[in-house]
Backbone as CSV, one residue per row, in Angstrom:
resi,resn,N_x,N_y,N_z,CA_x,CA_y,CA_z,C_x,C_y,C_z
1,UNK,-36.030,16.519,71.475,-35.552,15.574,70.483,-36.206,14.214,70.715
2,UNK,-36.723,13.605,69.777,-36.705,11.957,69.461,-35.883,11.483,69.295
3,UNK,-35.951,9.941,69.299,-34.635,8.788,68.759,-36.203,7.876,68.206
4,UNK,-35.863,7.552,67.239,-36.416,6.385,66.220,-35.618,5.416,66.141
5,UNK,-35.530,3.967,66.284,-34.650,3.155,65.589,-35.302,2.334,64.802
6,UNK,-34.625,1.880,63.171,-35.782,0.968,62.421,-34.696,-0.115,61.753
7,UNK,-35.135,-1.259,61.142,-34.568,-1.621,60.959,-35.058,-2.337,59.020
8,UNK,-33.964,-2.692,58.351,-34.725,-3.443,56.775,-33.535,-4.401,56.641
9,UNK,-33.891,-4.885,55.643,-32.597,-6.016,54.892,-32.470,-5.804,53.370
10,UNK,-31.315,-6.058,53.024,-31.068,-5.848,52.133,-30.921,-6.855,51.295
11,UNK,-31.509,-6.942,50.011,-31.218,-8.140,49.416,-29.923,-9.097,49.759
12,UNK,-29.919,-10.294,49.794,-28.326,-11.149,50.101,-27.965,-11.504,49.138
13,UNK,-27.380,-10.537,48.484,-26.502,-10.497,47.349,-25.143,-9.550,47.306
14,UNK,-24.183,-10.232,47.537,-22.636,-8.790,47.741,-22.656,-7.906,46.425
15,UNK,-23.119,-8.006,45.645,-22.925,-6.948,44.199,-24.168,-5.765,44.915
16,UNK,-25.061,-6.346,45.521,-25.773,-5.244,45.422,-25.957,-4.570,46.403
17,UNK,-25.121,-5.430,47.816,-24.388,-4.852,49.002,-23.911,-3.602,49.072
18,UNK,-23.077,-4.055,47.797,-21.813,-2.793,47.544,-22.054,-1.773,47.116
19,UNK,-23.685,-2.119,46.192,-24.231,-0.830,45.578,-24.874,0.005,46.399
20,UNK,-25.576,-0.375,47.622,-26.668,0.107,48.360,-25.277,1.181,49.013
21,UNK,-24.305,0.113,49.831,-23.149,1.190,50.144,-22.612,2.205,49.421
22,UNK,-22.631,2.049,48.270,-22.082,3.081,47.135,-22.770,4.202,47.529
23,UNK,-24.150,3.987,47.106,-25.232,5.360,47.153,-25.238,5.685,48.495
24,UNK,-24.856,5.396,49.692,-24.638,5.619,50.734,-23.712,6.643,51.397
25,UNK,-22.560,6.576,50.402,-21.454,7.141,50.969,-21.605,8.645,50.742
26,UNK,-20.882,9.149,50.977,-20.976,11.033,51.123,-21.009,11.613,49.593
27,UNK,-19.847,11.076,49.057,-19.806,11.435,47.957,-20.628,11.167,46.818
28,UNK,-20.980,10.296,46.704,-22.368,9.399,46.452,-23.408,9.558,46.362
29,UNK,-24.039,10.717,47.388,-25.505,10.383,48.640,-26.030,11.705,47.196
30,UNK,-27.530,11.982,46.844,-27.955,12.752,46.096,-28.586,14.374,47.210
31,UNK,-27.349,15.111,46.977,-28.236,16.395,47.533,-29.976,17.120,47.886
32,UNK,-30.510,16.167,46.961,-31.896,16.587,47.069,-32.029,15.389,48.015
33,UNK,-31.766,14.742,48.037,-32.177,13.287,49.546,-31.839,13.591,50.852
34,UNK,-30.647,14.427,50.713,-30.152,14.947,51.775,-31.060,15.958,52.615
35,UNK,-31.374,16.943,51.515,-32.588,18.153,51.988,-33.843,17.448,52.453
36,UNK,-34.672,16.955,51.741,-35.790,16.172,51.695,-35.604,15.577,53.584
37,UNK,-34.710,14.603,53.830,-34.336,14.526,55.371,-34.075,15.706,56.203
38,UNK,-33.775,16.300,56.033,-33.810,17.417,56.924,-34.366,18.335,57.182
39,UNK,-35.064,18.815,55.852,-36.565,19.164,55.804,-38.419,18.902,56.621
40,UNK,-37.229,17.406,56.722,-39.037,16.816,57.341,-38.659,16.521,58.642
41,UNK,-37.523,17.280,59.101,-37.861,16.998,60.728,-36.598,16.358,61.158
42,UNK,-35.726,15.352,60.800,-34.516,14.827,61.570,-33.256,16.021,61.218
43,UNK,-32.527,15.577,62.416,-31.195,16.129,62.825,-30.297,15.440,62.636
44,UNK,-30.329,14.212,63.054,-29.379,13.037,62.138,-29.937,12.010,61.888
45,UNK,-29.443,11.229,61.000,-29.734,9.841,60.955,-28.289,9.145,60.513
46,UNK,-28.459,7.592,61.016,-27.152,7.050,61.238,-27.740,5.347,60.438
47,UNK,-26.901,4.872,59.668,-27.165,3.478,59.392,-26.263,2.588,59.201
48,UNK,-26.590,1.488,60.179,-25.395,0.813,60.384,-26.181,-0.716,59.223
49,UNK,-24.823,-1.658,58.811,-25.087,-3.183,58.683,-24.167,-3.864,59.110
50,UNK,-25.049,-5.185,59.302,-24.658,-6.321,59.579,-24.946,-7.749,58.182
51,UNK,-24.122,-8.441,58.068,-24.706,-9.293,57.136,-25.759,-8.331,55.940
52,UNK,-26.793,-8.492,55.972,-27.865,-7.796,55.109,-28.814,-7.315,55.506
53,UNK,-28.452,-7.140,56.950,-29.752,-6.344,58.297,-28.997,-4.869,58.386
54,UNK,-29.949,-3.882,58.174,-29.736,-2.953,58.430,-30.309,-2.270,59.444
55,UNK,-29.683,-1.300,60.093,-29.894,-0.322,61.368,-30.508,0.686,61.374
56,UNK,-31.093,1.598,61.646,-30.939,3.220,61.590,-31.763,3.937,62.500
57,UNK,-30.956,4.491,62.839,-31.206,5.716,63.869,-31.650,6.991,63.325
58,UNK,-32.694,7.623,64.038,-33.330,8.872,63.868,-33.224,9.849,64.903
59,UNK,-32.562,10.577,64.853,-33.035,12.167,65.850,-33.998,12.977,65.009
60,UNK,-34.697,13.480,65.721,-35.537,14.203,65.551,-35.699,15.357,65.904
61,UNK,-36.377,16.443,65.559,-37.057,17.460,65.763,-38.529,16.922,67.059
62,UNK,-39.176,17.509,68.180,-40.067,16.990,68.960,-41.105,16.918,67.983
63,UNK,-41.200,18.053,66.688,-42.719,17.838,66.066,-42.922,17.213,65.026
64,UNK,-41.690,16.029,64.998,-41.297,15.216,63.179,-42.636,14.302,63.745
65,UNK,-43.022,13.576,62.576,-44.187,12.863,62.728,-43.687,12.034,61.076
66,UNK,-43.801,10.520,61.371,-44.040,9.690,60.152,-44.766,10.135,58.654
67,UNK,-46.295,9.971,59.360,-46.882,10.422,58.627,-46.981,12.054,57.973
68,UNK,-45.938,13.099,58.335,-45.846,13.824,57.590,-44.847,13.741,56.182
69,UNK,-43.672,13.256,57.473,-42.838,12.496,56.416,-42.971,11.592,55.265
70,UNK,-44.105,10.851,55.424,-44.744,10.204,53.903,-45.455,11.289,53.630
71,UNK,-45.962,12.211,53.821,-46.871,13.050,52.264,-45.845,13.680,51.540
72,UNK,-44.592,14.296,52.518,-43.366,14.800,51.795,-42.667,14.295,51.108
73,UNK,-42.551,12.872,51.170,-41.765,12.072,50.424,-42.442,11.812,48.905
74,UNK,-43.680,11.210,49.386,-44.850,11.213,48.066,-44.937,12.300,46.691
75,UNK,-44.784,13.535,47.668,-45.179,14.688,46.746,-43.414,15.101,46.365
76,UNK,-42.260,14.412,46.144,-41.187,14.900,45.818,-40.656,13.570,44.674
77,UNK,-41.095,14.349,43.492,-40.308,12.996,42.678,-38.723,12.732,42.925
78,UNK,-37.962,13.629,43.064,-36.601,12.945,43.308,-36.251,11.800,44.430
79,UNK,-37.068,12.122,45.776,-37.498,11.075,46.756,-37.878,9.891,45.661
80,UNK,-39.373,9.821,45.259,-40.000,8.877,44.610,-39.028,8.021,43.794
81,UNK,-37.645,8.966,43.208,-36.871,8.298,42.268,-35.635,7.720,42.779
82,UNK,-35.277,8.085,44.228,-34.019,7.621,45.276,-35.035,5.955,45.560
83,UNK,-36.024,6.176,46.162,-36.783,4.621,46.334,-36.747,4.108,45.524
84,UNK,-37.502,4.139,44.560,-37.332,3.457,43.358,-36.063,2.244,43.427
85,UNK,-34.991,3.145,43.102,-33.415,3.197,43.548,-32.968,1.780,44.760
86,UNK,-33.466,2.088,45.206,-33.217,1.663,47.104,-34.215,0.415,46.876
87,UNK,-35.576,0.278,46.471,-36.171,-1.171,46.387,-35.237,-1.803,45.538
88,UNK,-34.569,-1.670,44.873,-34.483,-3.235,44.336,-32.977,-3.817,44.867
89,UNK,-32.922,-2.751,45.991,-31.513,-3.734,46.564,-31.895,-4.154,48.152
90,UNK,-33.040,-3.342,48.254,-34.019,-3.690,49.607,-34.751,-4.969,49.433
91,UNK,-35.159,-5.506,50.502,-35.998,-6.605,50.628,-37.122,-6.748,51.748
92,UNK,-38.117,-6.428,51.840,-39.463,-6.597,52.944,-38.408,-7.613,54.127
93,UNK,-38.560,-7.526,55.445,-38.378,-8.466,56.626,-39.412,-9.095,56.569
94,UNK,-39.210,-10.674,57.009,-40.567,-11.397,56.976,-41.595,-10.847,57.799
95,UNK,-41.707,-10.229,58.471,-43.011,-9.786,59.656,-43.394,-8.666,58.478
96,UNK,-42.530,-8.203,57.701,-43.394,-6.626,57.402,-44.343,-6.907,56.385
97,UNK,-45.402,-5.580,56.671,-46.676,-5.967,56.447,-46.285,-5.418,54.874
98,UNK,-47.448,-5.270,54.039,-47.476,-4.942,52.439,-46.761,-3.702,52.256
99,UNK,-45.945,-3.494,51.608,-45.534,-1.949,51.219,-44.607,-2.111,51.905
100,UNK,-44.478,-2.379,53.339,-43.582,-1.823,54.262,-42.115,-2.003,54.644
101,UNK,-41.294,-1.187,53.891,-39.950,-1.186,54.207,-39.235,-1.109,55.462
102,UNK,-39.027,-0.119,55.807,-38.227,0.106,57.465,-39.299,-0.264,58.214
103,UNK,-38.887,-0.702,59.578,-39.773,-1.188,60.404,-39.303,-0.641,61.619
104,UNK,-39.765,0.212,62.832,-40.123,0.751,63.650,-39.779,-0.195,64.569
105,UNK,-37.764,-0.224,65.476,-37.676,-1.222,66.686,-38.300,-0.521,67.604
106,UNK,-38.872,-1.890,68.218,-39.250,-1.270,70.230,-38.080,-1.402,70.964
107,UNK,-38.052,-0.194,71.417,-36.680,-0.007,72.542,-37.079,-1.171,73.711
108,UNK,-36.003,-2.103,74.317,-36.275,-3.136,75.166,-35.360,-2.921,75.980
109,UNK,-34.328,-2.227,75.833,-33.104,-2.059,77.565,-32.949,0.063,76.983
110,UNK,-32.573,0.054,78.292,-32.144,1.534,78.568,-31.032,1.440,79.686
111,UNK,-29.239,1.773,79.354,-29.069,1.975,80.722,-29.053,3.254,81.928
């Protein structure tokens, strides 16, 4: 198993707080988004917020790889149409480079 942790922000706006949480919740969440993740390799994923910083944790499969995970995502319009979705309540972190949504933490303590 892997652990990934990444992190994004969410626009700072509470209307659209509530929405990002909406589509979040179980009842909510779109079955094909669900597959699509589990398909490409994780075992769980977990996302926490704070203010408009978001968390998330990845387990993995040992042979998940990013970059497979983007050609799978690419080649699945319902993915293509959950993002869609998800940018406009998302917001780039100032460091992230063009395109780039979640951002890849470096683990800095272990106990």
């Amino acid at each position: 198993m892997k652990r990934f942790c990444l992190a994004l922000d969410l626009v700072d706006d509470p209307a659209l707080i509530a929405e990002y949480e909406h589509w979040h919740k179980k009842e909510n969440g779109w079955p094909e988004i669900k597959k699509s993740i589990l398909d490409s390799g994780l075992t769980n994923m977990e996302i926490y917020r704070t203010g408009n910083r978001l968390f998330m944790i990845m387990d993995t499969e040992d042979n998940f790889s990013f970059e497979n995970k983007a050609a799978m995502d690419a080649a699945n319009p319902k993915v293509q149409e959950w993002e869609e979705l998800m940018w406009k309540l998302q917001q780039p972190m100032p460091w992230a480079k063009e395109n780039e949504k979640w951002i890849l933490m470096d683990k800095i303590f272990q106990l």
